[in-house]
C-alpha positions as CSV (number, residue, x, y, z in Angstrom):
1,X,16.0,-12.4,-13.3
2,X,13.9,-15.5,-12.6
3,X,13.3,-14.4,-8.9
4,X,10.6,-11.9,-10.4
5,X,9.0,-13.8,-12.5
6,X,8.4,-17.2,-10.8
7,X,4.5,-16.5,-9.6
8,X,1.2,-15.9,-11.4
9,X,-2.4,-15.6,-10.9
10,X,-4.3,-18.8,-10.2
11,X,-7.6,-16.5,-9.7
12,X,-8.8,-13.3,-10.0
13,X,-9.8,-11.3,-6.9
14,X,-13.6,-10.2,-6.9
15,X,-13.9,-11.5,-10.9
16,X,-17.0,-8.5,-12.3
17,X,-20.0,-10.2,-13.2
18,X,-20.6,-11.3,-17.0
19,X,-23.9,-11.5,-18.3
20,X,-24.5,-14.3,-21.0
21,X,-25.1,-14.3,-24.1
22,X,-28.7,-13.6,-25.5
23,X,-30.7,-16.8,-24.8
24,X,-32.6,-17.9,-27.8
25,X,-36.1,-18.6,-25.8
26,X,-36.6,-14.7,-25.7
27,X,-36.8,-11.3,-24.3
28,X,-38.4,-12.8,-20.9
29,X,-35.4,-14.5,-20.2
30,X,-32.8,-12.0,-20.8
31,X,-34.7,-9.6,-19.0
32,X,-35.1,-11.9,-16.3
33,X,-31.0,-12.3,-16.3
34,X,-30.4,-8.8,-16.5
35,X,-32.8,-7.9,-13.1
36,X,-31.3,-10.9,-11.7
37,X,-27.2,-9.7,-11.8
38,X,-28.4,-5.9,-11.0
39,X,-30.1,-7.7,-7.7
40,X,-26.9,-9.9,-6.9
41,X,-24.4,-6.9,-7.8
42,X,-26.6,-4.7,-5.5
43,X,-26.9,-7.2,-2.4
44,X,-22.9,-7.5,-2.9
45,X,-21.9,-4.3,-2.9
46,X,-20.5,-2.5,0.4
47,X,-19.9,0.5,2.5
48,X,-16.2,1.3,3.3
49,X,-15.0,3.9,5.6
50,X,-11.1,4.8,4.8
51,X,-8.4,6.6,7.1
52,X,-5.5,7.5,5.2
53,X,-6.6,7.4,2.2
54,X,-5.1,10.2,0.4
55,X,-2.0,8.2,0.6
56,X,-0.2,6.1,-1.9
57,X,-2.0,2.2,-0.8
58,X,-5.1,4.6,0.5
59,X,-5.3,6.3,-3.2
60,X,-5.3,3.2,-5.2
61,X,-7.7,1.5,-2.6
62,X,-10.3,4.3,-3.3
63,X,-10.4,3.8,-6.7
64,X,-10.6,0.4,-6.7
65,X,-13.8,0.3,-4.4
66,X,-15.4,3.3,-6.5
67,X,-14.3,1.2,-10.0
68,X,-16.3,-1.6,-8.2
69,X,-19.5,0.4,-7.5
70,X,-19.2,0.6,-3.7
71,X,-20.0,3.5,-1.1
72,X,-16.7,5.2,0.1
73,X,-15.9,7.1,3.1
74,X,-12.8,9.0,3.1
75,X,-11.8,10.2,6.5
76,X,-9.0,12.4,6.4
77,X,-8.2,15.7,8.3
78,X,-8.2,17.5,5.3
79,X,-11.0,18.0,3.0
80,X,-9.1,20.3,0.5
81,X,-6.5,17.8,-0.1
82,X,-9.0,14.7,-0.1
83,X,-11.0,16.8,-2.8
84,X,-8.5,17.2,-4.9
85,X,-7.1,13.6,-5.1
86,X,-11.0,12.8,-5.4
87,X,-12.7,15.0,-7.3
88,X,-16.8,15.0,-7.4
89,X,-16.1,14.7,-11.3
90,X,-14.8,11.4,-11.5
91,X,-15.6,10.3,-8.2
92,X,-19.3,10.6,-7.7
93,X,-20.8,9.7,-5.0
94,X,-18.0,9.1,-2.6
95,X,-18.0,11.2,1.0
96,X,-15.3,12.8,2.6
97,X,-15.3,13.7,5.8
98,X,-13.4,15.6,8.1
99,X,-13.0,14.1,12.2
100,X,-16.1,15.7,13.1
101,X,-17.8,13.9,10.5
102,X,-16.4,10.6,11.5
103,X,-18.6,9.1,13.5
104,X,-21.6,9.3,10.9
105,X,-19.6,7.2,8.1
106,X,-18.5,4.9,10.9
107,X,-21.8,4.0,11.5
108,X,-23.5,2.4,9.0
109,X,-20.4,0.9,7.2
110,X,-20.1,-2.5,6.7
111,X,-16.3,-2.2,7.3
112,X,-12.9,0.2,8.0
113,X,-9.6,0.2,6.5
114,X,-6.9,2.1,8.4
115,X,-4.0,3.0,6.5
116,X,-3.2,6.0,8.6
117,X,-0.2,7.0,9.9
118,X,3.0,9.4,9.2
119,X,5.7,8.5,6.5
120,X,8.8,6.3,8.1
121,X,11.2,8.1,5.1
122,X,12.4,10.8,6.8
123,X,15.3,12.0,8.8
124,X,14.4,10.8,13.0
125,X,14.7,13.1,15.1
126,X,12.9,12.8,19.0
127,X,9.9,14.7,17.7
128,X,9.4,13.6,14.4
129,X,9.7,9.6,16.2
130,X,7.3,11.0,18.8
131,X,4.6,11.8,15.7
132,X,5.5,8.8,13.5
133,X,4.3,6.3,16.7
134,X,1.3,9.0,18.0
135,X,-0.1,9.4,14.6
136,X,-0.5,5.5,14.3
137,X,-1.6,5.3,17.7
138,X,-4.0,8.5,17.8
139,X,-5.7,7.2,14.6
140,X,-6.4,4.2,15.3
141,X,-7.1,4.7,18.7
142,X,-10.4,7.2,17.2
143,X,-11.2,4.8,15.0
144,X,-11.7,1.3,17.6
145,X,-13.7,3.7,19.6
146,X,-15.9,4.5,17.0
147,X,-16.8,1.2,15.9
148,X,-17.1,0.3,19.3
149,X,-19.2,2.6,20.4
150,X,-21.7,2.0,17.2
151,X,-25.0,0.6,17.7
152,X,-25.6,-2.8,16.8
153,X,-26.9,-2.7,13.3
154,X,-25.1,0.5,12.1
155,X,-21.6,-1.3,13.4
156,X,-18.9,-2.2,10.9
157,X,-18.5,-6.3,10.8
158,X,-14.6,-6.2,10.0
159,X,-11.5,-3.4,10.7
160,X,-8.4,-4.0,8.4
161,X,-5.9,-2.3,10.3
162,X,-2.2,-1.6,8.1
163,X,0.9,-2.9,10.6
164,X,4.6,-2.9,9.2
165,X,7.1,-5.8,9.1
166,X,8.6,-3.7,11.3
167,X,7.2,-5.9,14.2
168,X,9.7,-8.4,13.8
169,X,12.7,-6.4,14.2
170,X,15.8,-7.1,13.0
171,X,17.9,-11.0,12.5
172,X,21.0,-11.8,10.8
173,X,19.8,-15.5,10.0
174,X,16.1,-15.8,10.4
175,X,12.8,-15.4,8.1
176,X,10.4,-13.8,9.5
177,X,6.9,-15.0,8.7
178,X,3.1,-14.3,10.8
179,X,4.2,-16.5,13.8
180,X,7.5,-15.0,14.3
181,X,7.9,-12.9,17.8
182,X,7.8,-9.0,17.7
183,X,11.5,-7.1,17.5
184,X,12.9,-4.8,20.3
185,X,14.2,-1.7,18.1
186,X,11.6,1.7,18.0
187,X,10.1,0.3,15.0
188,X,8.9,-3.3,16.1
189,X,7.6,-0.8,19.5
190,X,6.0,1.1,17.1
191,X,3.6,-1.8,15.7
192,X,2.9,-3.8,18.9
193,X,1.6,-0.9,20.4
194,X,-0.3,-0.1,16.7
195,X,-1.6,-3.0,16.8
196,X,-2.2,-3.3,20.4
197,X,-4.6,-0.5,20.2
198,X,-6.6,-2.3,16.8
199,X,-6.7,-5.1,18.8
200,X,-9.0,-3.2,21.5
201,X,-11.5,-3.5,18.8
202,X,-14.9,-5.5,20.0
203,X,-14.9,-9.3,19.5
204,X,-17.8,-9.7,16.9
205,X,-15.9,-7.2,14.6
206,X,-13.7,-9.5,12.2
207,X,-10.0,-7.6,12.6
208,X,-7.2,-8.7,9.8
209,X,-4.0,-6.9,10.6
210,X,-1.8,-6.6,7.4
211,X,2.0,-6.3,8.4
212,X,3.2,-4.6,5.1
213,X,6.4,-4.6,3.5
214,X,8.3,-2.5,1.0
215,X,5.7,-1.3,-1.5
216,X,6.7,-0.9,-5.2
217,X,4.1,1.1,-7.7
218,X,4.7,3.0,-10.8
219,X,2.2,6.4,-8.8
220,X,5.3,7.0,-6.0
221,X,6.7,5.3,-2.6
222,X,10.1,3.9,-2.8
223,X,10.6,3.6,-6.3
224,X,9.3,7.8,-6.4
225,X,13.0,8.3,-4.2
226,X,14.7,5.9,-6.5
227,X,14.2,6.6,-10.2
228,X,15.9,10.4,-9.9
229,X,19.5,9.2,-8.7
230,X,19.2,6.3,-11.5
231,X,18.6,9.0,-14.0
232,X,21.1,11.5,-12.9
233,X,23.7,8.2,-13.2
234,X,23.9,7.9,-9.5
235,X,22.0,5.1,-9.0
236,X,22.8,2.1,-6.9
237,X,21.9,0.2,-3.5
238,X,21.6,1.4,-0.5
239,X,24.7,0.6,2.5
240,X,25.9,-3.3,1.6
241,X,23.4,-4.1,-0.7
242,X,23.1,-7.4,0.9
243,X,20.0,-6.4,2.7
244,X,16.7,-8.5,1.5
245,X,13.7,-6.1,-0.2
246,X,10.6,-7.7,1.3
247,X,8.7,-6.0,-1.5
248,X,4.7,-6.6,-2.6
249,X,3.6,-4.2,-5.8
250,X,0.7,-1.8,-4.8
251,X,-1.9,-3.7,-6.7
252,X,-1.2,-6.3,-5.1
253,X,-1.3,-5.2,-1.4
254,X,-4.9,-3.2,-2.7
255,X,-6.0,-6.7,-3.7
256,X,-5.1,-8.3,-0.8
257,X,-6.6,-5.2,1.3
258,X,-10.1,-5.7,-0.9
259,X,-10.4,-9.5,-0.3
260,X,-10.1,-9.1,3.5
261,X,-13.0,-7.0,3.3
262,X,-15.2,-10.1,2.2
263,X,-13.2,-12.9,2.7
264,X,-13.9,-14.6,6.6
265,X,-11.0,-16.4,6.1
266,X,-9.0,-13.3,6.4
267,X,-8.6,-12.4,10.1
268,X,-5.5,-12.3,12.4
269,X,-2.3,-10.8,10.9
270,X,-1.3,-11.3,7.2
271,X,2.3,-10.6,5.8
272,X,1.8,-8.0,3.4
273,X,4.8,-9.0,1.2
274,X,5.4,-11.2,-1.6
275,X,6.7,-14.5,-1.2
276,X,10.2,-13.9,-2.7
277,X,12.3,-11.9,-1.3
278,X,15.7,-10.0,-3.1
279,X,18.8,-8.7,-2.3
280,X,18.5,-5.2,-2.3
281,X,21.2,-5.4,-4.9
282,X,19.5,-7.1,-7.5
283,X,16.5,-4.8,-7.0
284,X,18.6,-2.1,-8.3
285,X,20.2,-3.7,-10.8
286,X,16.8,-4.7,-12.2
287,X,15.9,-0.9,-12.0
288,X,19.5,0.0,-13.8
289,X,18.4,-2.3,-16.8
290,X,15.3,-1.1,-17.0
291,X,15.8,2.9,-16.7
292,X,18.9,2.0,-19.4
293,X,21.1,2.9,-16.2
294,X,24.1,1.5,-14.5
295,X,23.8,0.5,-10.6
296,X,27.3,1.0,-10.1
297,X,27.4,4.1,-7.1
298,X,26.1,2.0,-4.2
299,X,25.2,4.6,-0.8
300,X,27.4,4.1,2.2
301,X,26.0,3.3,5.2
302,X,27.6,6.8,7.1
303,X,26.3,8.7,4.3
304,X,22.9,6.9,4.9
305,X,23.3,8.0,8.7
306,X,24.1,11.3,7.9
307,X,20.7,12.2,6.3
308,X,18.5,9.8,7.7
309,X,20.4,9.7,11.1
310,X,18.6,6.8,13.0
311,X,16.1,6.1,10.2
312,X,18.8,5.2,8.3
313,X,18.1,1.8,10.2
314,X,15.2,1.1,7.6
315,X,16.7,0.6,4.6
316,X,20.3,-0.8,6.1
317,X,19.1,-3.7,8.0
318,X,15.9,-5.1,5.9
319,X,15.3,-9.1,6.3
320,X,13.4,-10.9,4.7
321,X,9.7,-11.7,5.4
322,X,7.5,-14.3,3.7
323,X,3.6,-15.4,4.7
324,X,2.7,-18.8,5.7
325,X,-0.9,-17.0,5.3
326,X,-0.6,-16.2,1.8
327,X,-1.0,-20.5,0.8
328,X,-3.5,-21.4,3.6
329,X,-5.8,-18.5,1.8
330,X,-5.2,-19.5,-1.3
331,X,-3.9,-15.4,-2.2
332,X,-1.1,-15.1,-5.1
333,X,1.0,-12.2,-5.6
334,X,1.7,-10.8,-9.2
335,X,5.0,-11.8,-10.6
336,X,6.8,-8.2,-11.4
337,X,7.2,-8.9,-14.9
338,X,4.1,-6.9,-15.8
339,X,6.0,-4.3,-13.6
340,X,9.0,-3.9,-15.2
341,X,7.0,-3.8,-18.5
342,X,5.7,-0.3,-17.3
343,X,9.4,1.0,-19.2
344,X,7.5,3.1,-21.5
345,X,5.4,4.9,-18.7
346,X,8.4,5.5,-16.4
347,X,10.5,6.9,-19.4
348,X,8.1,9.4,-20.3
349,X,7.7,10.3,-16.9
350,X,11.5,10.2,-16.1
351,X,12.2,12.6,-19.2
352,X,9.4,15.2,-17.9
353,X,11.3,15.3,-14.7
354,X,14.4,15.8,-16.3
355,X,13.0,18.7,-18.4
356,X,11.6,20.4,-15.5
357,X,14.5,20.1,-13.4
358,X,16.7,21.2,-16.1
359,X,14.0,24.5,-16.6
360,X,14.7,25.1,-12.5
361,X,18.6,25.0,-13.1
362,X,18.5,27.1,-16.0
363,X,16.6,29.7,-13.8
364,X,19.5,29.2,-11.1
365,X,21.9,30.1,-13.7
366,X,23.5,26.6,-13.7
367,X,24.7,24.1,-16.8
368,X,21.7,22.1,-18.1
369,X,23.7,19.1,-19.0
370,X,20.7,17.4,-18.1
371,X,19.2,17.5,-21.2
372,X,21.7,15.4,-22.6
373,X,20.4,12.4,-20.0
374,X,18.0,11.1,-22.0
């Protein structure tokens, strides 16, 4: 489907350094070069403080900053589970820190990325709505006061703070972009006041507030809730179908995350989506095809309601966003051809799922006629 395929890289993000090739006037020289890059990759690299960072942008984001040779700070509320995402084996060097150890990692960073908050994919009731907005608001809230409350010279220089397209509510006719008005349904409350509180932060600190969409990666999010009902031949959209999937791929939204980091230019609120929106439809077709699936069993809306009850509101009345942003910074988005080409990966995966749910049915005394799936 063209739709997925019509963008490319124009430039790399953050290109690595490449030293030349041996210069013919001697040792001197290359020596010379070699001091000189060390120096430049040194004075380049930064300190980076993360909340939510055991999650699935926060995870990638981690590993992209250690890959690149720069200080983390994981802040999390739970060491044990932050250790085990990031063990001291392959991640050297990077700091976790429970709340109490906040403030010191604060302090001295050159910036903070808060991707905190509470999963949206769950069923709503009052209390789990209640922690959805607080732990948004409480997290970022710690975090503002932090950096304000650093000295000058130990105070972070720029907060990326995640929002949610969320803030534009709902529209049967109108594309959202960064200059449309906030919504009035919980969600679009949700992210004014989320982003009310980033925007407490002190004026010399350079805040870009990403407004993310619907994240696709091969690791988990929505595809992770997908995949199993393709497999089990149940696969199919979600309510009408008609709904538009404002989706950016998880590389892409960690690459767009990493450049704001540097990048002046990136301040204010950025869509975090890609520029081409789909029907919700054609996403799952395009997942049919590739899983060797049919979408055929689509979810109706009531049935949607009836697990979800008023989160079902997500995923039945998406529109689509695009970023005026995204051209004015010069920022492409990966076309999702190199995304569907992951079919080997997610077949392997897919038949180890299938082999351990079939081992859990066999224990429950049930049919495995799963083992005839794949």
């Amino acid at each position: 489907m063209e739709v997925f395929c019509s963008l490319s890289w124009t430039h790399s993000i953050s290109p690595r350094l490449h030293i030349p090739h041996p210069f013919s006037v001697g040792e001197t020289n290359r020596f010379r070069v070699i001091c000189s890059a060390a120096q430049s990759q040194k004075a380049n690299q930064m300190t980076v403080s993360v909340t939510g960072a055991t999650g699935f942008i926060g995870t990638r984001l981690v590993q992209r900053l250690h890959a690149d040779n720069h200080n983390v700070c994981v802040l999390t509320r739970s060491k044990s589970k932050a250790e085990t995402i990031f063990p001291v084996k392959n991640f050297p060097g990077i700091v976790i820190a429970e709340e109490a150890g906040w403030k010191d990692c604060i302090e001295g960073s050159n910036a903070v990325v808060n991707l905190a908050g509470m999963p949206i994919s769950t069923r709503w009731s009052p209390e789990i709505k209640k922690e959805i907005k607080e732990s948004r608001i409480r997290v970022t809230s710690k975090v503002v006061d932090l950096i304000n409350s650093s000295p000058q010279g130990v105070r972070p220089t720029v907060l990326v703070s995640a929002t949610a397209v969320g803030y534009y509510g709902t529209s049967e006719t109108q594309v959202f972009n960064e200059n449309s008005p906030s919504g009035n349904d919980y969600l679009a409350e949700v992210c004014r006041e989320w982003e009310g509180t980033a925007l407490k932060v002190d004026k010399d600190v350079r805040l870009a507030l990403i407004r993310i969409g619907v994240v696709l990666g091969k690791d988990g999010g929505a595809l992770a809730k997908m995949i199993p009902l393709f497999m089990m031949f149940a696969g199919g959209p979600l309510g009408s179908g008609q709904q538009w999937f404002s989706w950016i791929h998880l590389d892409d939204i960690v690459n767009l995350i990493y450049e704001a980091l540097s990048n002046p230019s990136y301040k204010g609120v950025i869509n975090g989506t890609a520029p081409n929106p789909v029907r919700l439809s054609e996403m799952c077709n395009q997942l049919g095809n590739v899983l060797g699936r049919p979408s055929w069993l689509p979810v109706p809306d009531f049935a949607l309601k009836a697990v979800l009850g008023e989160g079902a509101s997500v995923v039945c009345s998406l529109f689509p966003y695009t970023s005026i942003k995204h051209m004015q910074l010069r920022f492409n988005i990966y076309c999702l051809c190199r995304f569907w080409r992951d079919k080997k990966w997610f077949l392997q995966k897919l038949r180890n799922w299938v082999s351990h749910l079939s081992t859990l049915m066999l224990k429950m005394h049930l049919n495995p006629f799963f083992h005839r799936i794949l």
